[in-house]
N, C-alpha and C positions, 0 to 999 in steps of 0.2 A: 589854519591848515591842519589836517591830520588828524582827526579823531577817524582811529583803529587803519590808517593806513599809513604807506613807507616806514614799516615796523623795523626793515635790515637796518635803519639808519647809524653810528657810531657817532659820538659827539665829544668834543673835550668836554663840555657844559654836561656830565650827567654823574649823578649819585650812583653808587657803586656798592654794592654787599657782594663780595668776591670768595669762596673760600677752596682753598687745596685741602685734601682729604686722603687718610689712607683706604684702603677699600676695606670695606666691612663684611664679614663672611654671610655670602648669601641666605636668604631667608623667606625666599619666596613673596614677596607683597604682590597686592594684588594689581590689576590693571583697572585705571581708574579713568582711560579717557574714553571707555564707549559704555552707553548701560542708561543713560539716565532719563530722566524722565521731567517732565514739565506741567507746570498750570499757569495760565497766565491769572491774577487776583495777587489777595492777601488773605490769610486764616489763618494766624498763631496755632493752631492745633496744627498743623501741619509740621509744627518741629519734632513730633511724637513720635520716635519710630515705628510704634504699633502701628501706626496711623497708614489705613488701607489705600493707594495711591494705584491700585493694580488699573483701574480706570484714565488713569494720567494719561497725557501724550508721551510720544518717546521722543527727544529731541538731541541732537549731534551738540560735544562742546567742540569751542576750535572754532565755532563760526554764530556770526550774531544770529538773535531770536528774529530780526527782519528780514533773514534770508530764507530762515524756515518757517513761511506762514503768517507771520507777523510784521509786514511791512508796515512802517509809522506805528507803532504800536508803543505806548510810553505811559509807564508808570509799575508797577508791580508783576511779579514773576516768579515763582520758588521751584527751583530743581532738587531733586532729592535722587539718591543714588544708594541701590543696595550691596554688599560685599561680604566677603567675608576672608579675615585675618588668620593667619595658620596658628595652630597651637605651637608651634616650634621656637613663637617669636620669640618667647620668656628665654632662650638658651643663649639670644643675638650679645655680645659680649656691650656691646653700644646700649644696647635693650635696657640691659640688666644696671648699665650705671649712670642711664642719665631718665629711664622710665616713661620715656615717652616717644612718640613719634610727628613726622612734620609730614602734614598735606599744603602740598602745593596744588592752588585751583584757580594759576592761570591769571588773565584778567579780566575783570568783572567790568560791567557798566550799568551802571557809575557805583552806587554804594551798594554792599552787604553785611548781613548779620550769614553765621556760620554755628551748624550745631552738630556735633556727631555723639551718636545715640542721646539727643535731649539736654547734652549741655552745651552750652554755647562757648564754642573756641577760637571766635575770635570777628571782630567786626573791624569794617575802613570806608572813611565815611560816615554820614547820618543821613536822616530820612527825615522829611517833608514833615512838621515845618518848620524847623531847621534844617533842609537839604543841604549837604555837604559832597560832592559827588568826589570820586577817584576813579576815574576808568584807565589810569596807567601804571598802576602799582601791581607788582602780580603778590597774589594773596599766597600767605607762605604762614599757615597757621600751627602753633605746638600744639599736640594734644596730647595732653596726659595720663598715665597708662589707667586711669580710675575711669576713663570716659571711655576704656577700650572692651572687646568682647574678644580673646582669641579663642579660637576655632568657634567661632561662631558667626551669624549674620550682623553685620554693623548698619547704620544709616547715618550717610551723609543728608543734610536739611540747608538750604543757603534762600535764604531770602534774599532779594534783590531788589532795588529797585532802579528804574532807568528813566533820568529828567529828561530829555533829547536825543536826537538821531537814533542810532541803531544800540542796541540792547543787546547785554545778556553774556554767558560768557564766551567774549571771541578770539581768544588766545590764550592756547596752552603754554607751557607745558599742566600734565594734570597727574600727579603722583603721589605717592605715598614714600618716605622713606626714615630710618631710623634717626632719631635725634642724634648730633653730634655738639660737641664744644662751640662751634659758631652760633646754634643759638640761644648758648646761655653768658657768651661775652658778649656785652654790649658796648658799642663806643659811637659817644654822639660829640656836639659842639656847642659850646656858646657865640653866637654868633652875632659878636661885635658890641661895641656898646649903645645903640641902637634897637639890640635883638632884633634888627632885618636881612643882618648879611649883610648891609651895606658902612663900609667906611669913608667919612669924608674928611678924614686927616692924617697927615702920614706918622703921625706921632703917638696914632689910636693906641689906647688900653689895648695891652698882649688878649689875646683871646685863648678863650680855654679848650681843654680836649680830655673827655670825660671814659673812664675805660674801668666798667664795672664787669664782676666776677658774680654767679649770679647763680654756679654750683655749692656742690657742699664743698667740697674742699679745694685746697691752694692751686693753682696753676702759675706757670712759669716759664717766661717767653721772652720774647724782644718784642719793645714797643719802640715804632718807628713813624716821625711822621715828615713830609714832605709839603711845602707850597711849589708852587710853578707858575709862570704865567701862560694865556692863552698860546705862544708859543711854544711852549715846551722850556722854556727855560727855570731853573731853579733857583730859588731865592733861597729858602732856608731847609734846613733837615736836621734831624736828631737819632738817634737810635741809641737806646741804653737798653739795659734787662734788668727785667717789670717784674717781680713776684706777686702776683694775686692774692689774698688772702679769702677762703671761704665768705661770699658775699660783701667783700670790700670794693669799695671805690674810690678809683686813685683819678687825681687831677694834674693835667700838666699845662703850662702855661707857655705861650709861643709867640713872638714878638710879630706884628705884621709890619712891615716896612717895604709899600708896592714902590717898583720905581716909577710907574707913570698910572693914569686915570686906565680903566679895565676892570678885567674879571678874572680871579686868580682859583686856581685848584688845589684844596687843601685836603692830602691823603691823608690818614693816618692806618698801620697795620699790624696788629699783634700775632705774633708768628710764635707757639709752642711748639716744645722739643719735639713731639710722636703725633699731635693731633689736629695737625694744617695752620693753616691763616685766617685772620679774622680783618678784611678792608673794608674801610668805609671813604667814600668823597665825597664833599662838597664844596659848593661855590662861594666863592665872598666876593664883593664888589668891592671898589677902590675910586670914589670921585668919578661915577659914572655920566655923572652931569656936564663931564668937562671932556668927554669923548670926542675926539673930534673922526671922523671919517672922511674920505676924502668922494667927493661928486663923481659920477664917474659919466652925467650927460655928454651925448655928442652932438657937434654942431648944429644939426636936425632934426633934432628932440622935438624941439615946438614945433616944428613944419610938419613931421610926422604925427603927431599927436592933431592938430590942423587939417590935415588932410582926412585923418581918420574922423574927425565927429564931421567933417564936410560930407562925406559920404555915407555915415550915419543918417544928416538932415536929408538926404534923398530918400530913404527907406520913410515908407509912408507907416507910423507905428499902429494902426488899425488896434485900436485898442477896443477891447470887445473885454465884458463884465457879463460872469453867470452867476447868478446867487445861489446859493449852495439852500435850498430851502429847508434839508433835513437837519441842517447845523441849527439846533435852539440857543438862544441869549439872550439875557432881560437887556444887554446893554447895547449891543453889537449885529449889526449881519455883515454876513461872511459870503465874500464874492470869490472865485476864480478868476483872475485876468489874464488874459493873453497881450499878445504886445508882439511887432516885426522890429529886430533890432540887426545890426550890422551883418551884412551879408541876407539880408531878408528869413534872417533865422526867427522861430519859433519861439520864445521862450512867456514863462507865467509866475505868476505867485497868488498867495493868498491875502487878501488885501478885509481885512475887518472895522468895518464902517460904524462911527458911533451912531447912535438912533437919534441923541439927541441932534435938535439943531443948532445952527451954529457954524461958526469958523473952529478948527478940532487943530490941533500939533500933530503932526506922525512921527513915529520911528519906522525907518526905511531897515528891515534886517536881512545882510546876504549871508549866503552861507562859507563855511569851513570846508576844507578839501574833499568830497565825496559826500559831504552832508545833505541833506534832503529837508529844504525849509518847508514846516509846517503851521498852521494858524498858530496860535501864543493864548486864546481863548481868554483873553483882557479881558478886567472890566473899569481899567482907567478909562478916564474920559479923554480919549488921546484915540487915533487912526493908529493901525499896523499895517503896514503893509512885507509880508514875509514873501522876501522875492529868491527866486533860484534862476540861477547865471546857466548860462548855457551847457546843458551835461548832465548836470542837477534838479533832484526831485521832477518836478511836470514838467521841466522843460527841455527835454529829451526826444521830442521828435528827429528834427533837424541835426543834431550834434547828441551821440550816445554817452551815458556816464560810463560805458567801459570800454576796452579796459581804464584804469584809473591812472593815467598817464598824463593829466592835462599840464604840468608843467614840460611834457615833451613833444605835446602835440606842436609841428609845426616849426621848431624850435632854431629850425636853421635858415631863415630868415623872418625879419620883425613883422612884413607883411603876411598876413595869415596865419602870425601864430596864435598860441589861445588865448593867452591875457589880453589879445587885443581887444578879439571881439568881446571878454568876461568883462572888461572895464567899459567895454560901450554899451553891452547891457546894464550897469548899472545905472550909467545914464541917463539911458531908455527909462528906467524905472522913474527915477527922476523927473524925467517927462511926463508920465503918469500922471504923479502924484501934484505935479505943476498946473495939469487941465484939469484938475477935480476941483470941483467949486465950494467943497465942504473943508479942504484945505489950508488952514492957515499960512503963504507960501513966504512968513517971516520964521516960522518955525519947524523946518524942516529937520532931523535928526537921521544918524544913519550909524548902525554898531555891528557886531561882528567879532567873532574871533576866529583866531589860526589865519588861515585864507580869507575868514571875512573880517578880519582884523586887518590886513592889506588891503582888501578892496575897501574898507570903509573910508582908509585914511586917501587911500587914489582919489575915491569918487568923491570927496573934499577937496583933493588941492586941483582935479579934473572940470566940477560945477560949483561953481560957487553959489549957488541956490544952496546947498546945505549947507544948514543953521549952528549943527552940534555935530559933534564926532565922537564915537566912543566905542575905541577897537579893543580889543584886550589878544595878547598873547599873540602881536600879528606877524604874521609871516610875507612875505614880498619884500625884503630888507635889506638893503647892503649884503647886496648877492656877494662883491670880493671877499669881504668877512667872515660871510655865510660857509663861503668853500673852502677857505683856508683853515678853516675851525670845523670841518666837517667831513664825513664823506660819506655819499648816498650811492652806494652800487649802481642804482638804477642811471642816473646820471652817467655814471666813469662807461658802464658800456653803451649808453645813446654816445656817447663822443668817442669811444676806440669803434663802435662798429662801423665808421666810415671814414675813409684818408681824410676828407675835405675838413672833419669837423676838430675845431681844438678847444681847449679849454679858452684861449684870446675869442675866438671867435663865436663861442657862447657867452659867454660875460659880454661880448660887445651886443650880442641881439639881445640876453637883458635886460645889458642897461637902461634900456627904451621903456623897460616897464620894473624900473625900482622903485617903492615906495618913495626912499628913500633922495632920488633926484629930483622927484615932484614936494618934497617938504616943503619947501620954500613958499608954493603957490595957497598952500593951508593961513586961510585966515579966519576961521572958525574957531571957537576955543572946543579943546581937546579933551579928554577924562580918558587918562589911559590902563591900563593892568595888567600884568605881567609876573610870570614867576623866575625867582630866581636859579630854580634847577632844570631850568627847558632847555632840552637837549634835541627842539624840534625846531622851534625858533628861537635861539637863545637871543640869553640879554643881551649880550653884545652891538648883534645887528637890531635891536628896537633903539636901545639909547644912539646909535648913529642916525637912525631917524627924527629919534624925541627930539634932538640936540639940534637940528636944524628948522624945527616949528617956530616960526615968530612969532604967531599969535599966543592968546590967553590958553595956557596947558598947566595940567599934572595927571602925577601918576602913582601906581603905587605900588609896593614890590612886597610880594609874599614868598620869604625866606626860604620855606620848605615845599612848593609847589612847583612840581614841574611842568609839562605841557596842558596849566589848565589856570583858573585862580579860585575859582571856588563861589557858595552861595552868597560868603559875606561883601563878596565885592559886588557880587549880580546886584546884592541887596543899595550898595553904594553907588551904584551905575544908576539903579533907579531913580535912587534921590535927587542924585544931580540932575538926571533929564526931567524930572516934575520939575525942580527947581528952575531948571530955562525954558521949562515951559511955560512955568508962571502958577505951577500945580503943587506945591510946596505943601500943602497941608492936605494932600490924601494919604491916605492911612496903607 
């Protein structure tokens, strides 16, 4: 679900950089969120700020590069930005004792390099071929006053690069402001003895909590730190007063003793006399494997779900394949399909056919909340088929992708809402890939993350024709959990804007389509991935899912990543699907 949408969301499950501040006597900085300018490539000269850019495009931040001009557009992008800093800054009393300033620029997609006037201040993420993407961090870089020009023109330089969906930067904030003490305290964690955040013994080695001083000279504060569980309750806390010494780092140690299997929030905040707060949170796991959730099917689950592909098999799927002739590959062509799925809707994807012949394995991939599936431009010896659910990318006729509400479309009763007909399109796709003769139909595979990390794991325990399953970071989960650990505005006013609707009575049409009621029916083996700081779909509601899979599963949990897991898993995901597919020794 959710890459770059339902941004309002609050979550206990999220990493925190908090800081109170006295006000600093104004100084004029400049306005950094309109002015800049765009090329879509790559050219290292372009970090130069001589470097003549007058010919560029001008492009808005605050909103992705596929909404201005560049729809599907994926891979390289550098925005550069001209200003200019007032001479006055040198008098800012902040200026003058910590010699630097912080641009904030917002969040990128997925990774950048960052340079202001030629030096580089600061990068998140790597780039192709080790891609490492981050598209949920917002970019909060120091730069030091040796990189600065006051009363003069400066140039911001941000190379970008974007692996999938929409690009570029599409949320602010985008500022400039004088350095303070928060960002030269730093406080991080050891996390557990595992180093995954995860513990599976109540008697775990105390875990540590690191609180380095990182000015020239002493500061002196209260350090204070807090555990909680996902309810709010408190387990442990301390507070003593910390004295800093110029560049020192002090270590404290903190006993964890969870009282049951869950996910726990570990604050910790160093509070100085005159110059604010310094919070950091994160999550630690506790016997996650021993979660139990409780089902929340009703009586009609199966009749309903019954009824629904009964009426599915009357839609005649008139499956119709355009070859895309201008698409070149030594390995592959590349077809359009359309396809009539529930309700006699419209829906397509891009379906990449190997040349050779033969029986071939596919991977089925749907998409993430608002995402737009595109070819994958393979040259395994494997079928793709990149399919879009109803709303999504090409298949947009019939059912529009805006606005971006598909978890409310319909919501107030299970007939006609959205997941109904988005789970019997995948189906449909299924069905596809079932009448193609090039098909191996013992090796069917189906993955996805956010949204398509729920639909992938539905359209398992829904058809059992697929072979492999491999969701990451999925969303559709233990909707009770979901909400009592959450809260999405958008949701609270779809149920206050009308008497009829209650919070029982959306959890009951749900339930109809939780992943997590359909677990049971999963007899595929599983490869799952997940981060430990998602505060979009937290851990929580996945391990109430995982824990209910019978079949052959793992999974694996990346301690510091929030709503995403990164290249090194993509790279993990692949193995194992070569590997059930019998392709173990492609490179």
């Amino acid at each position: 679900m959710f890459k770059k949408n339902l941004k309002s969301a609050t979550y206990f499950f999220v990493v925190i950089l908090n800081v109170g501040l006295f006000v600093h006597p104004a100084v004029g900085l400049p306005n950094i969120s309109d002015g800049w300018k765009f090329k879509a490539g790559d050219d290292l000269r372009w970090i130069d700020p001589s470097f003549d850019d007058s010919d560029w495009g001008s492009i808005e931040v605050g909103s992705p590069w596929s909404e201005q001009g560049l729809a599907d557009y994926d891979g390289y992008g550098w925005y550069r930005l001209r200003f200019t800093l007032p001479a006055n800054l040198s008098a800012n009393r902040n200026f003058q004792k910590f010699q630097a300033l912080v641009f904030t620029l917002g969040k990128l997609d997925d990774a950048d390099q960052t340079w202001v006037n030629g030096m580089k201040v600061g990068q998140t993420g790597s780039f192709p071929n080790e891609f490492e993407g981050d598209w949920t961090t917002t970019r909060e870089y120091l730069v030091p006053v040796s990189a600065l020009r006051l009363g003069q023109e400066n140039v911001i330089a941000i190379r970008l690069y974007d692996h999938d969906g929409d690009g570029g930067a599409y949320e602010g904030p985008y500022e400039i402001q004088v350095a303070s003490l928060k960002n030269f305290i730093h406080i991080d964690f050891a996390l557990g003895p595992e180093k995954n955040g995860i513990f599976t013994s109540g008697n775990s080695p105390p875990f540590s909590i690191r609180v380095q001083n990182e000015t020239s000279y002493a500061v002196v504060g209260e350090l204070s730190w807090g555990i909680k569980t996902d309810e709010g309750e408190l387990l442990n806390s301390h507070e003593s007063s910390v004295t800093l010494e110029a560049g020192a780092k002090r270590s404290i140690t903190s006993p964890f003793t969870p009282k049951k299997p869950g996910f726990y929030q570990v604050t910790c905040r160093y509070k100085t006399r005159d110059e604010g707060v310094v919070s950091v949170s994160k999550i630690l796991g506790f016997n996650p494997e021993k979660i139990v959730s409780a089902l929340t099917r009703k009586d009609d689950f199966d009749e309903f779900w019954n009824n629904t592909f009964s009426q599915l098999a009357k839609v005649e799927p008139h499956f119709k394949m355009t070859l895309q002739e201008e698409w070149k590959s030594e390995t592959h062509d590349l077809y359009e399909v359309e396809m009539r799925s529930l309700g006699d809707v419209r829906v397509r994807g891009w379906y990449e056919k190997p040349r050779k012949q033969g029986l071939h394995p596919v991977e089925l991939r749907v998409p993430g909340y608002t995402m737009n599936m595109t070819p994958t431009h393979t040259s395994d010896p494997v079928a793709v088929f990149s399919f879009n659910v109803r709303g999504h990318g090409n298949s947009q006729d019939d059912v529009p992708g805006l606005p971006e509400d598909y978890w409310l479309r319909g919501l107030d009763d299970k007939e006609g809402y959205y997941y109904q007909g988005a789970y019997a399109d995948c189906v449909r796709a299924v069905d596809f890939l079932a009448s193609r003769p090039e098909i191996d139909q013992t090796r069917i595979a189906i993955s996805g993350a956010s949204q398509g990390g729920g639909l992938s794991l539905v359209t398992a325990a829904l058809d059992q024709r697929i072979s492999f399953c491999a969701p990451d970071i999925p969303f559709l989960c233990d909707w009770v959990v979901y909400f009592k650990t959450s809260d999405w505005p958008d949701m609270n006013q779809w149920i206050e804007s009308k008497d009829s609707r209650t919070w029982q009575t959306t959890l009951e049409t749900l339930s109809y389509f939780d992943a997590m009621n359909m677990a049971g029916k999963i007899r595929c083996p599983v490869f799952l991935g997940l981060g430990l700081q998602d505060d979009v779909c937290p851990p929580a509601t996945v391990f109430g899912l995982y824990n209910r899979l019978d079949g052959p599963k793992e999974h694996y949990v990346y301690p510091h990543a929030g709503h995403w897991v990164g290249a090194a898993h993509d790279g993990l995901k692949r193995t194992w699907l070569l590997k059930k597919f019998g392709l173990s020794q492609i490179e």
